[in-house]
C-alpha positions in Angstrom: 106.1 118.8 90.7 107.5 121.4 93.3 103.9 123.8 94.4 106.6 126.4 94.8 107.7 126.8 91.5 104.0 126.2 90.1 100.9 128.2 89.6 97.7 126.5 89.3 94.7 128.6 86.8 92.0 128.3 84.5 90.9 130.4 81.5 87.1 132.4 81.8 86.7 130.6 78.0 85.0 127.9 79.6 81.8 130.0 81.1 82.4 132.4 78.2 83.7 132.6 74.9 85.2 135.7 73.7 84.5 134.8 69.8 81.3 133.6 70.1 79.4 135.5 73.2 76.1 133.2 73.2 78.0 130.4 74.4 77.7 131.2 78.0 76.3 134.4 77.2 73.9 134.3 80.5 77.1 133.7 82.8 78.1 136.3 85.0 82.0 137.5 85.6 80.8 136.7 89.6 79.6 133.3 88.7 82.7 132.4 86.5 85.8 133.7 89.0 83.8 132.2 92.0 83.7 128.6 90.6 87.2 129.4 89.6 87.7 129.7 93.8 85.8 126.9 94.6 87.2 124.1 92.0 90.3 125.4 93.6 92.5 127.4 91.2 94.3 130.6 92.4 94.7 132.4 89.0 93.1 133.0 85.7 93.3 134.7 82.4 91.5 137.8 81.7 87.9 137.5 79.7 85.5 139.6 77.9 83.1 140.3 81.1 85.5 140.9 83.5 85.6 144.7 85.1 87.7 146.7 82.9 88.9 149.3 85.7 92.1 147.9 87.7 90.5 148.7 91.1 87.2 146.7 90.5 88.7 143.8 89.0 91.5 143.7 91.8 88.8 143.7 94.8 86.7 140.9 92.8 89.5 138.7 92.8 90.8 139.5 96.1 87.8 138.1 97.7 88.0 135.3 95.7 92.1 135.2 96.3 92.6 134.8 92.5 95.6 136.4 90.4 95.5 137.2 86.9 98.3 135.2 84.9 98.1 136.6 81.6 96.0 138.0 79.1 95.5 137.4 75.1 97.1 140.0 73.0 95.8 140.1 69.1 98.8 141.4 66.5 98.5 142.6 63.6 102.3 142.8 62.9 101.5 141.9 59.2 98.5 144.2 58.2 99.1 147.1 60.6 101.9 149.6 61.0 104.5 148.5 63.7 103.7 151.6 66.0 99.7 151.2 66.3 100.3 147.6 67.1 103.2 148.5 69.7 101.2 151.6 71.1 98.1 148.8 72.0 100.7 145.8 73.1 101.9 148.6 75.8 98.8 149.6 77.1 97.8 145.7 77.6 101.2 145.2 79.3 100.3 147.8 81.4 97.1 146.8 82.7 98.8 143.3 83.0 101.4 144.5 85.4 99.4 146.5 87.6 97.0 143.4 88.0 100.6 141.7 89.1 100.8 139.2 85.8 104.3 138.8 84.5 103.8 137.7 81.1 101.4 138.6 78.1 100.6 135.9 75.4 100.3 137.4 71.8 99.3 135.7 68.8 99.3 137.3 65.3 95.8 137.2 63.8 96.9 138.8 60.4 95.0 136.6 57.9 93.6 134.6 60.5 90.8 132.1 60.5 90.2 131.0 63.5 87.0 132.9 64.1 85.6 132.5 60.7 83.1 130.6 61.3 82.3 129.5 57.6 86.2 129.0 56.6 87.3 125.2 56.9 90.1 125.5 58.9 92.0 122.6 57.7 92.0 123.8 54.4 92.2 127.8 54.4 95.4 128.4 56.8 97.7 131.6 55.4 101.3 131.0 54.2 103.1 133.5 54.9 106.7 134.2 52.2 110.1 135.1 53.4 109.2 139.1 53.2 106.2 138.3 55.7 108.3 136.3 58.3 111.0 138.5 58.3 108.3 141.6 59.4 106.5 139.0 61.4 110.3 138.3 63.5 111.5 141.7 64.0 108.2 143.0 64.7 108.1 140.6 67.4 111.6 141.0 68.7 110.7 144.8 69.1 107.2 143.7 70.9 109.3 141.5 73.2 112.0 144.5 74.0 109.0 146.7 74.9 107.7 144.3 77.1 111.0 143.7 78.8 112.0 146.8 79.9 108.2 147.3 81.6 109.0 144.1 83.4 106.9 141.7 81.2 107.6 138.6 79.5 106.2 138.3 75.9 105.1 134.3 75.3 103.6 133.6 71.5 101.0 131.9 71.9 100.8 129.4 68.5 96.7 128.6 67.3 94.7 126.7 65.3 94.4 128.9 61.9 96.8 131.4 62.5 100.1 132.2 60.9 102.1 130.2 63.7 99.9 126.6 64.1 102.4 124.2 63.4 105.6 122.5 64.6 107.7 123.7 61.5 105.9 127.2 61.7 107.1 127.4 65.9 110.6 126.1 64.4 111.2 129.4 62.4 109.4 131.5 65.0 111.7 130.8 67.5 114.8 130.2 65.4 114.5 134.0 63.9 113.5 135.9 67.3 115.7 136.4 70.3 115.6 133.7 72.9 116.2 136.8 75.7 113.4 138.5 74.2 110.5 136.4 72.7 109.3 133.2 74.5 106.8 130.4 73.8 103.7 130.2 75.3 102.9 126.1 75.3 99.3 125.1 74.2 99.1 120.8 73.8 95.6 121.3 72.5 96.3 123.0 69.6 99.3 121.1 68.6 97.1 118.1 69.1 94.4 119.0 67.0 96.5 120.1 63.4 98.4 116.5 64.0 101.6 117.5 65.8 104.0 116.3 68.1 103.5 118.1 71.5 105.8 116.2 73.4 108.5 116.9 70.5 107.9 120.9 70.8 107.7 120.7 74.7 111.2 119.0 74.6 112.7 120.9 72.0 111.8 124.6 73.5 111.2 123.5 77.1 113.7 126.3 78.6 112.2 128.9 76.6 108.5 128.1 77.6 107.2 130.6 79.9 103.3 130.0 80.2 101.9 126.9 79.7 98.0 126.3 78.6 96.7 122.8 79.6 94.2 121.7 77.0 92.9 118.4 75.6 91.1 117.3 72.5 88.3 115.2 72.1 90.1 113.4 68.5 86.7 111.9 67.2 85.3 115.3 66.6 88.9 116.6 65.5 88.6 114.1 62.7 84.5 115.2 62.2 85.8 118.8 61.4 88.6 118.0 59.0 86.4 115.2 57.2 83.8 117.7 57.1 85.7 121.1 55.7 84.2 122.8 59.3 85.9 125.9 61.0 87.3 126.0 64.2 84.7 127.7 66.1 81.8 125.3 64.7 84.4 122.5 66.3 84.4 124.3 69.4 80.6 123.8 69.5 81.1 120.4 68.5 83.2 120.2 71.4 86.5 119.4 69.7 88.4 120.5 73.1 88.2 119.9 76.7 89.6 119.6 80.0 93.0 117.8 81.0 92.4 114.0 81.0 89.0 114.1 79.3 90.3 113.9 76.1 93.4 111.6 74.3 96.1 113.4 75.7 98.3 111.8 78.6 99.6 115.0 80.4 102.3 112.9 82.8 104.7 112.9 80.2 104.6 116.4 79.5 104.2 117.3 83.5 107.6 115.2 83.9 109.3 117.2 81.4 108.4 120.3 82.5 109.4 119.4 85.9 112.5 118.2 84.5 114.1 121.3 83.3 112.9 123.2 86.0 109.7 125.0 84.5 108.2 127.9 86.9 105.3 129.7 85.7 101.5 129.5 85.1 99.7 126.0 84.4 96.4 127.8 83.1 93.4 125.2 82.3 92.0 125.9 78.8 89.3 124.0 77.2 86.3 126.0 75.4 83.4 124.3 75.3 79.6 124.9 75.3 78.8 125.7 78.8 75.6 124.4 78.2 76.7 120.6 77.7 79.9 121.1 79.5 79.1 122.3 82.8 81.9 124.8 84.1 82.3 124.1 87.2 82.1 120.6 87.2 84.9 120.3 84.7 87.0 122.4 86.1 86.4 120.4 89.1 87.7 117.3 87.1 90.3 119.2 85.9 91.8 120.3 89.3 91.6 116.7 90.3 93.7 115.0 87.7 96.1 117.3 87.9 96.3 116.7 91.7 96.3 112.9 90.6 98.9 113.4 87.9 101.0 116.3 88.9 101.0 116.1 92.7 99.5 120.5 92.4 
């Protein structure tokens, strides 16, 4: 793949996890953006113990040369009135772009389950009827207007229990909001895990993919937590995901098709996991090695 064209990051999720702080709890922001440096990435995604003032967090990662590449974005385009939810997308897209990231990834979490941690998440994932994706769409297209004329890209970013998880669910996203306005932000893992085609969506909306999350599942605990009724997060600490090419997922045919139409942007490195048994550094490590091996980065 051409360097030029491709960024190389990893998420803070794997030294600690927004939804459930003990995993990783004793980590620091220093320890977790210096591995970052020294497994070799150059960007990352913004996490719960990072500094929250622009200037501190810019002279952290300056000494460290990282960027920031995005940042998670919770909607509530479903259960909250359209100007609260665009008043707080605006203020994230405006810390983004003074930390020099060009997108945003949003995901609604309206009737959301993924950090329930008694809810089976197999079983329990919203519907939502025509009157819910219509307000789900437009609210979206408005979200993605906003972020354009600030100089931002929005990507959706689809999840495991949310109102967007599947292939048929992306379908309709995409089909009912404006391809110059609302983009996809591409996650294998969680198209692996609910049973999906990720090769079929990365071919299908590869020219309207504009972030890219690299994440691999182990599939014998996948198949423990639907067996099982268990939630997402309690898969998590089963250790239902990890890094590129430690899991079932052969990342060279997705890499070629990316690289095929042309894809520049963020390859970010998402895999939460118990830092406990999965040692950060040394997966991320792994990580930046097979996709040296496999991607040429």
């Amino acid at each position: 793949m051409d360097k030029k064209k491709i960024k190389l990051g990893i998420a803070p999720i794997a030294w600690t996890n927004d939804d459930m702080p003990d995993l990783g709890g004793g980590n620091t922001f220093e320890q977790c953006v210096s591995e970052m440096a020294l497994a070799g990435f150059r960007g990352c995604e913004v996490g719960n113990k990072y500094p929250t003032k622009i200037n501190l967090l810019k002279k952290a990662l300056k000494l460290r040369r990282l960027q920031i590449a995005n940042c998670w974005f919770s909607s509530f385009l479903l259960t909250q009135d359209y100007q609260t939810v665009e008043s707080d997308f605006l203020k994230k897209c405006k810390f983004l772009k003074a930390m020099g990231a060009k997108v945003i990834g949003i995901s609604e979490q309206s009737y959301s389950i993924q950090g329930q941690i008694n809810t089976a998440v197999f079983d329990n994932k919203y519907v939502m009827n025509d009157d819910e994706w219509e307000r789900l769409t437009s609210g979206m297209n408005g979200l993605g207007a906003a972020a354009k004329e600030m100089g931002m890209t929005l990507t959706y970013h689809h999840h495991m229990g949310t109102v967007i998880q599947s292939k048929a669910e992306i379908d309709k996203m995409l089909a009912l909001t404006d391809p110059a306005l609302v983009f996809l932000l591409f996650d294998s893992g969680h198209l692996a895990y609910c049973g999906e085609d990720y090769a079929a969506v990365l071919k299908d909306y590869a020219t309207r993919i504009k972030h890219v999350h690299l994440k691999d599942i182990r599939p014998e605990i996948v198949a423990k937590v639907k067996e099982e009724g268990l939630s997402f997060l309690q898969g998590v600490r089963l250790g239902a995901f990890t890094i590129p090419g430690d899991g079932c997922i052969d990342f060279q045919p997705l890499f070629d098709i990316l690289d095929g139409e042309g894809y520049e942007g963020w390859f970010i490195v998402e895999a939460e996991q118990d830092p406990a048994t999965a040692n950060p550094l040394e997966y991320a490590i792994k990580a930046r090695k097979y996709i040296k091996r496999t991607a040429g980065l």
